[in-house]
C-alpha positions in Angstrom: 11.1 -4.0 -11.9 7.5 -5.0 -12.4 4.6 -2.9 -12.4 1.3 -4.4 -10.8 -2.4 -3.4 -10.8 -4.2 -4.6 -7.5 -8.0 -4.3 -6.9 -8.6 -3.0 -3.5 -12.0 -3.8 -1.4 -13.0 -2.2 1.6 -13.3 -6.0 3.0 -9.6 -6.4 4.1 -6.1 -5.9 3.4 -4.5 -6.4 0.0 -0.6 -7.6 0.2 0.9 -5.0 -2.4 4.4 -5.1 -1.5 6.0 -8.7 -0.6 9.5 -8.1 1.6 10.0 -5.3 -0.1 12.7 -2.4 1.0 11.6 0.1 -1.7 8.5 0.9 -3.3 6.2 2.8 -5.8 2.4 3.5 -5.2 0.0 5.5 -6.8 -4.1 5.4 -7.1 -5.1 4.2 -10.1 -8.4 4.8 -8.5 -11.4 7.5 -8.1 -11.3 6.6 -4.3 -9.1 6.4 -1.5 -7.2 4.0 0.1 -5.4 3.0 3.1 -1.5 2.1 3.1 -0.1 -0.1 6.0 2.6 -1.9 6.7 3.7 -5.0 8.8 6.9 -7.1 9.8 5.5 -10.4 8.8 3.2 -11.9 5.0 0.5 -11.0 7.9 -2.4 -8.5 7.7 -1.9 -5.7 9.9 -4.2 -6.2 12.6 -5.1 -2.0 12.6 -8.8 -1.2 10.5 -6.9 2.1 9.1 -3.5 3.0 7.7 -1.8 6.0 5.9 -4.5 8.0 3.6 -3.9 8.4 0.0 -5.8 10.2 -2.2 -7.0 10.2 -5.8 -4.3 12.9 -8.0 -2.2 12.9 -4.8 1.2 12.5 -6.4 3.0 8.9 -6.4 4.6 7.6 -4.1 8.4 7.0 -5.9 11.3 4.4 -4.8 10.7 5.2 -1.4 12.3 3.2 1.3 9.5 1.1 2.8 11.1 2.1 6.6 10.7 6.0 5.8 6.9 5.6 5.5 6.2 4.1 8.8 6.7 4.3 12.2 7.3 0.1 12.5 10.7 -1.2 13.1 10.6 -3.9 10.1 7.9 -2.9 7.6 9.1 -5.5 5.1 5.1 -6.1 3.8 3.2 -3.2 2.2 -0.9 -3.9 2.6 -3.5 -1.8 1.1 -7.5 -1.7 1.7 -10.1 0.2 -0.1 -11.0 3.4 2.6 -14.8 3.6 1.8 -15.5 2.1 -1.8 -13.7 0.0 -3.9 -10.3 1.3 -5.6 -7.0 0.0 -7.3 -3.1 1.1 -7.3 -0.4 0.7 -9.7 2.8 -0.9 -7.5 6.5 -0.9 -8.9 8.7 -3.2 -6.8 12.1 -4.5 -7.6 
């Protein structure tokens, strides 16, 4: 398992999880961000995502399909909501 730090801009979507079936998230941030999700190493085409806060609780070894709606959500994208931010990822 590695852990990653990723700089997130409001400017567009940063590939955080790369064909991935389980992952951990958490803000390492003061700000927001958006999580999204997409079948392909493509940026999902959608300006918003899934909402996570700063001191929400992480997200832990969760199966990438039980955090979205899409049928394959292989690639996990995050973008800055409103200023810039970072997470912490743990992939296997």
């Amino acid at each position: 398992m590695t852990l990653v730090k990723h700089d997130l801009t409001t400017a567009g979507w940063t590939l955080i999880g790369d064909n991935v079936a389980t992952i951990s998230v958490q803000n390492a941030g003061q700000f927001p961000y958006y999580l999204n999700f997409n079948a392909t190493n493509s940026a999902p085409s959608e300006n918003f995502g899934f909402i996570r806060h700063p001191g929400e609780a992480p997200i832990t070894k969760a199966a990438v399909t039980s955090l979205t709606h899409k049928a394959t959500p292989n690639y996990v994208f995050a973008k800055a909501l409103s200023k810039n931010t970072s997470v912490i990822v743990e992939t296997p």
